[in-house]
Every structure is written in C-alpha cells, then in structure tokens.
N, C-alpha and C positions, 0 to 999 in steps of 0.2 A: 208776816201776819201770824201765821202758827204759833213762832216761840217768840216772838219783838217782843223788847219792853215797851212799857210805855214813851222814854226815853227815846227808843230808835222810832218809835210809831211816828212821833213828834217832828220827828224828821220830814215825814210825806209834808208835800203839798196841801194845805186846810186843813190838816190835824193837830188840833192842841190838846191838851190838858184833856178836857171834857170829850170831846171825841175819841181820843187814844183809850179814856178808861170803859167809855164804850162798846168801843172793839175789843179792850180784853174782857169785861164784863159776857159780851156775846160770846165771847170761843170758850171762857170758863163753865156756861148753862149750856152751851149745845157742844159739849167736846171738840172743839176745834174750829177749822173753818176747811172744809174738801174741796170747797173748790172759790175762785176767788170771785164767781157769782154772788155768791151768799153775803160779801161787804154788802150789796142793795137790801140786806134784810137790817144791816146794823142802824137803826135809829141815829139822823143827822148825817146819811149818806144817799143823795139823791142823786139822778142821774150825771149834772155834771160834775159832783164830787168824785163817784165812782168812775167814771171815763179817764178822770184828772189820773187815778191811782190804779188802773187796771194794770195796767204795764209794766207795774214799780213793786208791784206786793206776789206773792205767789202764796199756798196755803199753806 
C-alpha cells in the first residue's frame, strides 16, 4: 500500500483501475498510509472490501 503501483494494487481482490487510483490519490494528500486502518477512510472501501484486504496490504 505505501509504495504499490497501481499495477500491483490491481492485484488485491476488488481493486481495479478506479479504486487503485484512489488509494494512491489518498496516500499522495495525506502522506502515506500508518496504519492499514486508514484503507476504511479511502472512498470505495467499505467494511467488507477492507476485511477482504486487511491481511494482504501493510502500510
């Protein structure tokens, strides 16, 4: 999550295109991501998107 491209993001489970740029979009405005709580702030990650991906991403 911290340094992933877009590309490897693509990879997780229901992340495409539009979600992955969303997740970099958030780590670009708020310097990164500290802890992997903060995917539930990224817009298009609701609780079972984020449970899907807890496990798989670190920050």
């Amino acid at each position: 999550m911290g340094t992933a491209t877009a590309e490897q993001l693509e990879t997780l489970p229901g992340v495409g295109p539009v979600l992955a740029a969303a997740i970099i979009a958030y780590r670009t405005e708020n310097g990164g991501f500290r802890s992997v709580d903060q995917l539930r702030e990224v817009r298009g990650i609701g609780d079972r998107r984020f449970e899907d991906l807890r496990e798989l991403v670190r920050p």
